[in-house]
DOVEX-403552 format. One record per residue (C-alpha): residue number from 0; x, y, z. Coordinates in Angstrom, 1 decimal, padded with zeros to 4 digits, m for minus. Layout:
+-----+--------+--------+--------+
| pos |     xx |     yy |     zz |
+-----+--------+--------+--------+
| NUM |      X |      Y |      Z |
...
+-----+--------+--------+--------+
This chain:
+-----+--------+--------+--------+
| pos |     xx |     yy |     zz |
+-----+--------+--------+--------+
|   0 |  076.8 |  008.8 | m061.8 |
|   1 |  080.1 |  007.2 | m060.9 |
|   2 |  081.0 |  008.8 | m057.9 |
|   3 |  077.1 |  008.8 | m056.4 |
|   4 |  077.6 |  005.1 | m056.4 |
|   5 |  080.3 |  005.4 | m054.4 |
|   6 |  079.0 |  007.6 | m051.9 |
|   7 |  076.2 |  005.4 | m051.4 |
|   8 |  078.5 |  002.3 | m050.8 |
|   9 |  080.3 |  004.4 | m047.8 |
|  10 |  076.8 |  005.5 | m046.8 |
|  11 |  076.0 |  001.5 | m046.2 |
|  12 |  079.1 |  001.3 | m044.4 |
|  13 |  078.7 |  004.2 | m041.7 |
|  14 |  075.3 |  003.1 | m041.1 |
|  15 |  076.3 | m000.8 | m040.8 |
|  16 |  078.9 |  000.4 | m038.2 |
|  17 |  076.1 |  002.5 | m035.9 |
|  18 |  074.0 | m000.5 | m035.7 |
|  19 |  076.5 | m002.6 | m033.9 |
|  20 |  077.4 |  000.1 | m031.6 |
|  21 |  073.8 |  000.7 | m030.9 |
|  22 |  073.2 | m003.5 | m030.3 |
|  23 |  076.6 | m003.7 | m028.3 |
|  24 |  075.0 | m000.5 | m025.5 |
|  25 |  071.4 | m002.3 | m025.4 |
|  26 |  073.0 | m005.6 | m024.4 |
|  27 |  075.5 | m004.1 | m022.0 |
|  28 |  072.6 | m002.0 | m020.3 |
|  29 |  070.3 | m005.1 | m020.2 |
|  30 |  073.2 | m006.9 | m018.7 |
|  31 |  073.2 | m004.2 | m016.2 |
|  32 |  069.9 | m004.7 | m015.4 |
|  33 |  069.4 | m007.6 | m015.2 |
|  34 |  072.5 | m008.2 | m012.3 |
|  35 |  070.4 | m005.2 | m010.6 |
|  36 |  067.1 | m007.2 | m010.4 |
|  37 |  069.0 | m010.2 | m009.4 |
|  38 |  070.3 | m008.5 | m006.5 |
|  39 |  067.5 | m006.7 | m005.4 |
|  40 |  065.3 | m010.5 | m005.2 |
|  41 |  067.9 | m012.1 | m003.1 |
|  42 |  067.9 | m008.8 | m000.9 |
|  43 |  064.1 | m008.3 | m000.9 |
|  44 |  062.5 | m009.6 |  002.6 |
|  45 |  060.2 | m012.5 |  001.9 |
|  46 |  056.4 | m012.0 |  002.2 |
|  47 |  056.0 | m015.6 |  004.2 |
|  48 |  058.2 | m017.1 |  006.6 |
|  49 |  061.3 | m017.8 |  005.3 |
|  50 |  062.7 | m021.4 |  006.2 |
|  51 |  066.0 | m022.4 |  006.6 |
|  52 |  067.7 | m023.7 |  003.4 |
|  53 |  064.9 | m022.0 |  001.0 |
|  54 |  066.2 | m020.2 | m001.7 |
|  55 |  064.5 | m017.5 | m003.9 |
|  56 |  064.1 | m019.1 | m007.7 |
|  57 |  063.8 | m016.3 | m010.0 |
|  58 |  062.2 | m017.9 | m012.4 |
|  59 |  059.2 | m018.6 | m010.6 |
|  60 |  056.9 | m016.3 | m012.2 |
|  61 |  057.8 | m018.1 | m015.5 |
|  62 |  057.4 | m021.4 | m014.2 |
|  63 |  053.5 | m020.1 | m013.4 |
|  64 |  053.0 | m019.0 | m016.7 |
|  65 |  054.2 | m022.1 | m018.1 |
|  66 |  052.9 | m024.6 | m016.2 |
|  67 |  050.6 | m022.8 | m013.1 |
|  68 |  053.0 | m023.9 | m010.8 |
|  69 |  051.9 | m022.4 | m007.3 |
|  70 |  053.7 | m024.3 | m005.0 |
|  71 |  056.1 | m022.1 | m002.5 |
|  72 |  054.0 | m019.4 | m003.1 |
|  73 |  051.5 | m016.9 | m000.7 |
|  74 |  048.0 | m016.8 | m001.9 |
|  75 |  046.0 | m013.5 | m001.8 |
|  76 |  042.3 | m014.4 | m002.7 |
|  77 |  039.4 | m011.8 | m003.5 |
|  78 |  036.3 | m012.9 | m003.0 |
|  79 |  032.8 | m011.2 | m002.9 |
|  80 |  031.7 | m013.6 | m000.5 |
|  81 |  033.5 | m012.0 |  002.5 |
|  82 |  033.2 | m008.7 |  003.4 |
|  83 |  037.4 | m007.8 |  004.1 |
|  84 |  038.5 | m009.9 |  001.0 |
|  85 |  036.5 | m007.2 | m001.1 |
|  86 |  032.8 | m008.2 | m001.0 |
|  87 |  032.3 | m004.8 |  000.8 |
|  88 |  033.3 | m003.1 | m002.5 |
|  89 |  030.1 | m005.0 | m004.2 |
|  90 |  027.0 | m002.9 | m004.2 |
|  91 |  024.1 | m004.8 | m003.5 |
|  92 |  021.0 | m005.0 | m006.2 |
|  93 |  018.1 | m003.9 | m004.5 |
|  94 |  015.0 | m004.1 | m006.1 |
|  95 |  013.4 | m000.4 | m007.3 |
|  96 |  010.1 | m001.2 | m006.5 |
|  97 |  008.7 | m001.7 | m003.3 |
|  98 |  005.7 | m004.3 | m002.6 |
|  99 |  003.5 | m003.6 |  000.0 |
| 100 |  000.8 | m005.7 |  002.0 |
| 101 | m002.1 | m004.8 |  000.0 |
| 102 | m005.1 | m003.3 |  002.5 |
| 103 | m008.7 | m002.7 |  001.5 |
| 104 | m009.2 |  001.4 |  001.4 |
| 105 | m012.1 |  003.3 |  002.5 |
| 106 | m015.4 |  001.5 |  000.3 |
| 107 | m018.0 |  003.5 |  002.4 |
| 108 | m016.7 |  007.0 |  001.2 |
| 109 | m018.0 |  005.5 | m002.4 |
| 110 | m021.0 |  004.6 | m001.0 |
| 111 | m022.3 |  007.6 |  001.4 |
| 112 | m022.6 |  011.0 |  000.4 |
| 113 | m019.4 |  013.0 |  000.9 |
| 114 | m019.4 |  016.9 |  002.0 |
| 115 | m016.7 |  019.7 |  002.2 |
| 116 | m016.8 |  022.0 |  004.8 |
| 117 | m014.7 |  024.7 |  005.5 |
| 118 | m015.1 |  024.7 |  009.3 |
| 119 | m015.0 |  022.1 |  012.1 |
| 120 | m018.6 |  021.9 |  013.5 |
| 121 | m021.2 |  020.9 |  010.6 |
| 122 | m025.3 |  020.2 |  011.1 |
| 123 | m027.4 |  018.6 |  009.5 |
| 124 | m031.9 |  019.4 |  009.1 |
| 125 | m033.5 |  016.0 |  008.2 |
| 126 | m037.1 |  016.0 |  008.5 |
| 127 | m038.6 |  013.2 |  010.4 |
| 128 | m042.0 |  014.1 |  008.7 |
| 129 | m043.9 |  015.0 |  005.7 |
| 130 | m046.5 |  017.4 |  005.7 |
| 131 | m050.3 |  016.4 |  006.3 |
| 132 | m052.5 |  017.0 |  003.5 |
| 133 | m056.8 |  016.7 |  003.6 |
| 134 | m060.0 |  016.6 |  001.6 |
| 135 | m062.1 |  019.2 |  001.7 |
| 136 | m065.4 |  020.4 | m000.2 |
| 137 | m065.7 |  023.5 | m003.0 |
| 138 | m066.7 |  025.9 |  000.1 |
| 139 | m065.3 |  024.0 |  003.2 |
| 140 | m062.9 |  025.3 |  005.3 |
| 141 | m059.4 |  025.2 |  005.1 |
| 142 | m058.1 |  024.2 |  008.8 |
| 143 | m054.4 |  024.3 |  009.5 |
| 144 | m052.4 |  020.9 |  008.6 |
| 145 | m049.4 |  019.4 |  010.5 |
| 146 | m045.9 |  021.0 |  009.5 |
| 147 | m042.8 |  018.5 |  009.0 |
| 148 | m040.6 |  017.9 |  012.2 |
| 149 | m037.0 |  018.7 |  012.1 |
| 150 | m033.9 |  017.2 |  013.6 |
| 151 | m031.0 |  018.4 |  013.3 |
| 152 | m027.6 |  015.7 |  012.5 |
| 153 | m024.4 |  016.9 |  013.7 |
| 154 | m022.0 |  014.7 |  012.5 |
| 155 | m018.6 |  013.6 |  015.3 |
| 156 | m015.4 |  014.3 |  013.7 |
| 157 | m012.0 |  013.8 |  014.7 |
| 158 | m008.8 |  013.8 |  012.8 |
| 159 | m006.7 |  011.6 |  011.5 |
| 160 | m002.3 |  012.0 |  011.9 |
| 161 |  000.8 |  009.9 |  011.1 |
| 162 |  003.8 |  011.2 |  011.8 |
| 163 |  007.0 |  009.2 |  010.4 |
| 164 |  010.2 |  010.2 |  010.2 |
| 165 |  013.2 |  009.6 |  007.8 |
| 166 |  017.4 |  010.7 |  008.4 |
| 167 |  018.2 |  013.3 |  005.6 |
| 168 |  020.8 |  010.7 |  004.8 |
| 169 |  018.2 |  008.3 |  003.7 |
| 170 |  016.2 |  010.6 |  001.9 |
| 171 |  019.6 |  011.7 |  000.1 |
| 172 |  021.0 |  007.9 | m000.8 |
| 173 |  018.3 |  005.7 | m001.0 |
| 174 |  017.5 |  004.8 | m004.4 |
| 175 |  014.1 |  005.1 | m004.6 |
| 176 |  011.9 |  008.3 | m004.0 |
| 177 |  011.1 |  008.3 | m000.1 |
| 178 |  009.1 |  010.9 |  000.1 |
| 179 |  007.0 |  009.7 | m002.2 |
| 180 |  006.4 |  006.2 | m000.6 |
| 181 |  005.8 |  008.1 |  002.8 |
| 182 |  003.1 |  009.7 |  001.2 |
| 183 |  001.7 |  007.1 | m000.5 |
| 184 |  001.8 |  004.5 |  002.6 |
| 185 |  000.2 |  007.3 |  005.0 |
| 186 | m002.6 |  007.7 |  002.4 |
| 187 | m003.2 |  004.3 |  002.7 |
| 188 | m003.6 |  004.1 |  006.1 |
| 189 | m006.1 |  006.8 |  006.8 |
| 190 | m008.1 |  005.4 |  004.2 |
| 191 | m008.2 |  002.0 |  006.3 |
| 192 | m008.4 |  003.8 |  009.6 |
| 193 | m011.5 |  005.9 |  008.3 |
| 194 | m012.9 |  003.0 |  006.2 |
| 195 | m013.1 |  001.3 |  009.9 |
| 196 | m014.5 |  004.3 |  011.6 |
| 197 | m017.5 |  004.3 |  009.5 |
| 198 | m018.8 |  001.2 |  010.3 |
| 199 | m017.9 |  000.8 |  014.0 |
| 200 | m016.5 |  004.2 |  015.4 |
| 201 | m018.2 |  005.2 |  018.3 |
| 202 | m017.9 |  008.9 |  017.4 |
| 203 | m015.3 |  009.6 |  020.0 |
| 204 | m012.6 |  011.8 |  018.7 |
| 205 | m013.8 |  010.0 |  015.2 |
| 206 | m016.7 |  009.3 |  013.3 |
| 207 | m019.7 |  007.5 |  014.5 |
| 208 | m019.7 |  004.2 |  012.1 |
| 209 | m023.7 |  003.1 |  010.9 |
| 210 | m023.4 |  000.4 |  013.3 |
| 211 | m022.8 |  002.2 |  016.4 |
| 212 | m026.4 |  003.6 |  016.1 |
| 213 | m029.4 |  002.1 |  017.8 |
| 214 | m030.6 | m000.8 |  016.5 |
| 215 | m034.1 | m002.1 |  016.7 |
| 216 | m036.6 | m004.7 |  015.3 |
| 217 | m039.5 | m002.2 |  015.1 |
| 218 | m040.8 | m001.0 |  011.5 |
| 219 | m040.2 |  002.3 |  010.3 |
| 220 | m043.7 |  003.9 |  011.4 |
| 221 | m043.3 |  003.0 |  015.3 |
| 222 | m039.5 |  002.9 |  015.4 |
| 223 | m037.4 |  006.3 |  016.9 |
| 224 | m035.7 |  008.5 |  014.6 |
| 225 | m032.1 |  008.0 |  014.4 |
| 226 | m032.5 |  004.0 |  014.9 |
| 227 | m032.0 |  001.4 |  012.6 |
| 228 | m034.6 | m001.9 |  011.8 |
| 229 | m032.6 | m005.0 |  011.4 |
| 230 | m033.7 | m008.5 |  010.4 |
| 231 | m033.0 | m011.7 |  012.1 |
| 232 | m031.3 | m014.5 |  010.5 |
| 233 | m033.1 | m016.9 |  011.9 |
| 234 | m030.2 | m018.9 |  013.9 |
| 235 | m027.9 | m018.0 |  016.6 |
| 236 | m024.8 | m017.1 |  015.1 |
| 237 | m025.7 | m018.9 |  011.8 |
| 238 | m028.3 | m018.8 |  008.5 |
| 239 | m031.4 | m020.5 |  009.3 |
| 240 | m031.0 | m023.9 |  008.3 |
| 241 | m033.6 | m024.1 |  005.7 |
| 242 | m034.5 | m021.3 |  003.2 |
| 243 | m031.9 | m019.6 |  004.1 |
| 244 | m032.4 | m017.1 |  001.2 |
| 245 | m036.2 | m016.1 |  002.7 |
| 246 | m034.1 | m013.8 |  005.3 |
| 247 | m032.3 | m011.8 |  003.0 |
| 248 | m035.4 | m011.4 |  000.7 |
| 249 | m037.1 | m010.2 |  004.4 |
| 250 | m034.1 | m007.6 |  004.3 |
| 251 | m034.4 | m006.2 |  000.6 |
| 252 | m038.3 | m005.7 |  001.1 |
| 253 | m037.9 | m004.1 |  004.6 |
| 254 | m036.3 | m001.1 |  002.8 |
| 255 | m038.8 |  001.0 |  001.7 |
| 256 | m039.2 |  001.3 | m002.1 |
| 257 | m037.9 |  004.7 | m002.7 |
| 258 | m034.9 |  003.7 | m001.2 |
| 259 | m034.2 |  000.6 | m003.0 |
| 260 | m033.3 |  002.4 | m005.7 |
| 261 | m029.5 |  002.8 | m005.6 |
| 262 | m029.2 |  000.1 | m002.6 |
| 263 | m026.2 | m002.4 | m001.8 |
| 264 | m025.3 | m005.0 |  000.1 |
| 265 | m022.1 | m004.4 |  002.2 |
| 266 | m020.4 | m007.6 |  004.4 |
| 267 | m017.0 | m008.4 |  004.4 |
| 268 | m015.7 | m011.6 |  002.8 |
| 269 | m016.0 | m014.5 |  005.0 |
| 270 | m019.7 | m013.8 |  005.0 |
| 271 | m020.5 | m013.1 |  001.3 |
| 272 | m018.2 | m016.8 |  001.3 |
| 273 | m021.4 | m018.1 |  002.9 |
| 274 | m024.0 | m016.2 |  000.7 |
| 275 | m022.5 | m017.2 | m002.6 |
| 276 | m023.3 | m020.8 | m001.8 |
| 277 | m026.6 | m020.4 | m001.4 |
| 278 | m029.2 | m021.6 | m004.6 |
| 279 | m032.8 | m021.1 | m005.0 |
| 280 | m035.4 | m023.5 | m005.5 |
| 281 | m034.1 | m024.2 | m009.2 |
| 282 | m030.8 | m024.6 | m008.1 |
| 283 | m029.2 | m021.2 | m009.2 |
| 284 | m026.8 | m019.4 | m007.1 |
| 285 | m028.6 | m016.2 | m005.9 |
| 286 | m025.1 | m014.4 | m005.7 |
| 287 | m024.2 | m013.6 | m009.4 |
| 288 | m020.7 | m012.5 | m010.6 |
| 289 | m019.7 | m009.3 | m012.7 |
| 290 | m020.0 | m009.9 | m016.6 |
| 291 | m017.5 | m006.9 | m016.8 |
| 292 | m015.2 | m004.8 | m015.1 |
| 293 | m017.0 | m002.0 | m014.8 |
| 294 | m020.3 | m003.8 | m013.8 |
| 295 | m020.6 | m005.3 | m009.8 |
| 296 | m021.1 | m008.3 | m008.9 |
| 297 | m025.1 | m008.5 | m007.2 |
| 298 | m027.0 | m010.6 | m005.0 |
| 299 | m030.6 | m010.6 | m005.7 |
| 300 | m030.1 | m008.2 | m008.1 |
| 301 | m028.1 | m005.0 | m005.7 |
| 302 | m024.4 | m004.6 | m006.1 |
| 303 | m022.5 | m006.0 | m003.5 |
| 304 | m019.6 | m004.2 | m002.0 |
| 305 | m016.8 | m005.7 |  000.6 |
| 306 | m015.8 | m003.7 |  003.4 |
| 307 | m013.5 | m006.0 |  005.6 |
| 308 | m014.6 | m003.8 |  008.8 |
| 309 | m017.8 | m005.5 |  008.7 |
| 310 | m017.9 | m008.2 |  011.8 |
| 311 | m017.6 | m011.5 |  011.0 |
| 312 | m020.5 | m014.5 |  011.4 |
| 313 | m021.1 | m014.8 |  015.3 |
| 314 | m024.2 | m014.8 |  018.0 |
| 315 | m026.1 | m011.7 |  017.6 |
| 316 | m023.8 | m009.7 |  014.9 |
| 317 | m024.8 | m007.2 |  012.7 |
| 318 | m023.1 | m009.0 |  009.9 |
| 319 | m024.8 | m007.8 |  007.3 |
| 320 | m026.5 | m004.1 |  005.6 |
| 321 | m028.5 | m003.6 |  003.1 |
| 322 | m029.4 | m000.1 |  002.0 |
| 323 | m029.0 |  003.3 |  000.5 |
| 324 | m026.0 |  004.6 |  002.1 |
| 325 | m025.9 |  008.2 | m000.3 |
| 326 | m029.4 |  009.0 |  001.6 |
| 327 | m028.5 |  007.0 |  004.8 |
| 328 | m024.7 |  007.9 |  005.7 |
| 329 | m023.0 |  011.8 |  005.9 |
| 330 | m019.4 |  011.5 |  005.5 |
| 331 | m017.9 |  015.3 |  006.0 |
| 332 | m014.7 |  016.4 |  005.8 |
| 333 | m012.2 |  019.8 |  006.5 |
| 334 | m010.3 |  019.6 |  003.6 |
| 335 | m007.4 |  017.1 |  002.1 |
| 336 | m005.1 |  015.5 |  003.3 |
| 337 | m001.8 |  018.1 |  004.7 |
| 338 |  001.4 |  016.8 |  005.0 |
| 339 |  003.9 |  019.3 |  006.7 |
| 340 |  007.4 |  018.5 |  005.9 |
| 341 |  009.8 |  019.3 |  009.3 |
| 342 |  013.6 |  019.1 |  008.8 |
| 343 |  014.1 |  020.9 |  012.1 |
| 344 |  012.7 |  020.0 |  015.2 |
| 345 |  014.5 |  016.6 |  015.3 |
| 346 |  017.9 |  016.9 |  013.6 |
| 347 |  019.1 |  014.8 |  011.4 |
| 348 |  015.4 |  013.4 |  011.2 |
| 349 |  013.2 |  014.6 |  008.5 |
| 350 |  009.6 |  014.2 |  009.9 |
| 351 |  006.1 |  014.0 |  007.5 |
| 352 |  003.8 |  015.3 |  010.2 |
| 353 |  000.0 |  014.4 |  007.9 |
| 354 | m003.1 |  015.1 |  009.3 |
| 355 | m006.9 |  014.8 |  007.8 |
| 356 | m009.9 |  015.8 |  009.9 |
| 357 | m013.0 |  013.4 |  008.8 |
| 358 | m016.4 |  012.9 |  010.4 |
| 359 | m019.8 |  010.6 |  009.9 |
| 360 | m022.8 |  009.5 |  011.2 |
| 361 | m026.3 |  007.9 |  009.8 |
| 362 | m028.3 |  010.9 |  008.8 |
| 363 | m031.7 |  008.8 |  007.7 |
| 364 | m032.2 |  005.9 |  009.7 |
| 365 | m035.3 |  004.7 |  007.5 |
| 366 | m032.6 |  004.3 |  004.9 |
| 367 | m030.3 |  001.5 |  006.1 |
| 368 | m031.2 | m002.1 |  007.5 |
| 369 | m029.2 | m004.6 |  008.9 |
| 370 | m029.6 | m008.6 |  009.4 |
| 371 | m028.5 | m009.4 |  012.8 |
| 372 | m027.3 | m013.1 |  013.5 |
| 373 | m030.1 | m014.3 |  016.2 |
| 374 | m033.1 | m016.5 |  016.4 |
+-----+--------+--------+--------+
């Protein structure tokens, strides 16, 4: 036990001794170093201009820590609100979802009747007339009776194209689907283009809209196939300035009754503004609004629909229809709409070449009427 107490003694002693050494070479190489730096900052060029009788402090980076002492020193700023000082390395936050103008789409299509066809010339056989019937006796003879006239409707059509374009670099960075948007604006756009075409094309190269046809004030027993009656408001330009409401009761009862029966109204806004001021003798509104979603809102008890191509108040306009437009209006078409996606012919361009061929034209002239804004 003795001497391993002893040899622990010496054991403190050794290690004592290595401890000092060790000190005595981290304090000589520190001294080293720090000499080193020291000559390297008085050697170092100076990042401003150096003036005469300046000296470099070496403490200086202390004396900012301490007390955020700046003075003598160059300033390098980065700020986000210029474009060199680093706000071109700040991404810009760019919305992910696009609003668009909203546009009112095609309301006709709803209304008419709608046909598929599978080639580009269609026809139509309306008869014009019923068949003659007689009264006869037990034993009387049976003399032939008149057989129904045909005519035969061949609806104009014409077809519908965009064609936008997009750099392969855009549809590779952008951060929102651009395809997709292409798709979805051209869709929009023939629906307006062909919602127009219905009501005023002149069946050039497009459909023939319902009030491109003939117009006429004759009744429906003396008037020509393939002409529409209208009504007369009463006033140049204007309702009639009293009983206003006695036109469009003219209009409703000018349709014949078979027809009524699934019948709306179509104007476009500015005009049904008009019509839902208008009251009855009792001092109700005639225009009522839609309880629920799913139910329209009627005047004189037909849905009303609004179909901004209609023409707007003015001497002599057709401003207004009333009628059954599934027996009244033929809307055909090829097929969907095709969208041909072409990365080649204009490099680096990516072009959506769409196309839709779409025709119309009134196929029962008895079935539509129309107020038109005169005396």
């Amino acid at each position: 036990m003795s001497y391993e107490m002893k040899a622990d003694a010496l054991d403190a002693v050794f290690e004592t001794a290595a401890e000092n050494i060790e000190i005595a070479a981290l304090k000589a190489e520190m001294a080293r170093l720090g000499n080193l730096v020291t000559a390297r900052s008085l050697t170092r060029p100076a990042l401003g201009e150096v003036k005469a009788g300046d000296a470099v402090e070496t403490g200086s980076v202390a004396a900012y820590l301490r007390k955020g002492d700046l003075s003598g020193h160059e300033l390098k700023q980065a700020t986000i609100g210029v474009g060199p000082k680093g706000g071109v390395a700040v991404p810009e936050q760019i919305d992910a979802v696009i609003d668009r103008v909203l546009r009112a789409g095609s309301p006709i299509r709803s209304l008419a009747r709608v046909v598929d066809v599978g080639t580009s010339v269609y026809s139509k056989l309306i008869t014009t007339s019923g068949v003659i019937s007689g009264w006869v006796s037990e034993t009387a003879a049976r003399p032939d009776t008149e057989t129904p006239d045909f005519a035969e409707i061949v609806p104009p059509m014409g077809e519908l194209y965009a064609n936008p374009s997009a750099s392969q670099q855009m549809l590779d960075d952008a951060m929102f689907n651009v395809e997709t948007w292409l798709g979805e604006e051209v869709g929009r756009e023939f629906a307006r283009a062909e919602g127009v075409a219905f009501v005023t094309g002149d069946g050039v190269n497009k459909p023939r809209g319902f009030l491109a046809a003939a117009n006429s004030a004759l009744a429906d027993t003396i008037r020509p196939f393939g002409t529409l009656q209208f009504v007369t408001s009463g006033a140049a330009g204007a309702f009639a300035a009293s009983n206003p409401q006695d036109r469009l009761i003219d209009l409703v009862h000018a349709l014949a009754a078979p027809y009524r029966q699934g019948a709306s109204w179509v104007m476009n806004s500015a005009t049904l503004a008009r019509i839902r001021k208008m009251k009855d003798g009792q001092g109700a509104f005639l225009w009522q609004p839609a309880l629920s979603a799913d139910q329209p809102q009627t005047l004189l008890g037909y849905p009303v629909v609004e179909v901004d191509a209609m023409p707007d108040v003015a001497a002599d306009s057709l401003s207004i229809a009333f009628g059954n437009f599934e027996a009244g209006y033929l809307v055909v078409q090829r097929r969907e709409t095709v969208v041909l996606r072409d990365p080649f012919t204009n490099k680096p361009f990516v072009q959506f070449y769409a196309t839709k061929r779409v025709g119309g034209t009134v196929i029962d002239s008895r079935a539509i009427k129309l107020m038109r804004f005169s005396v």
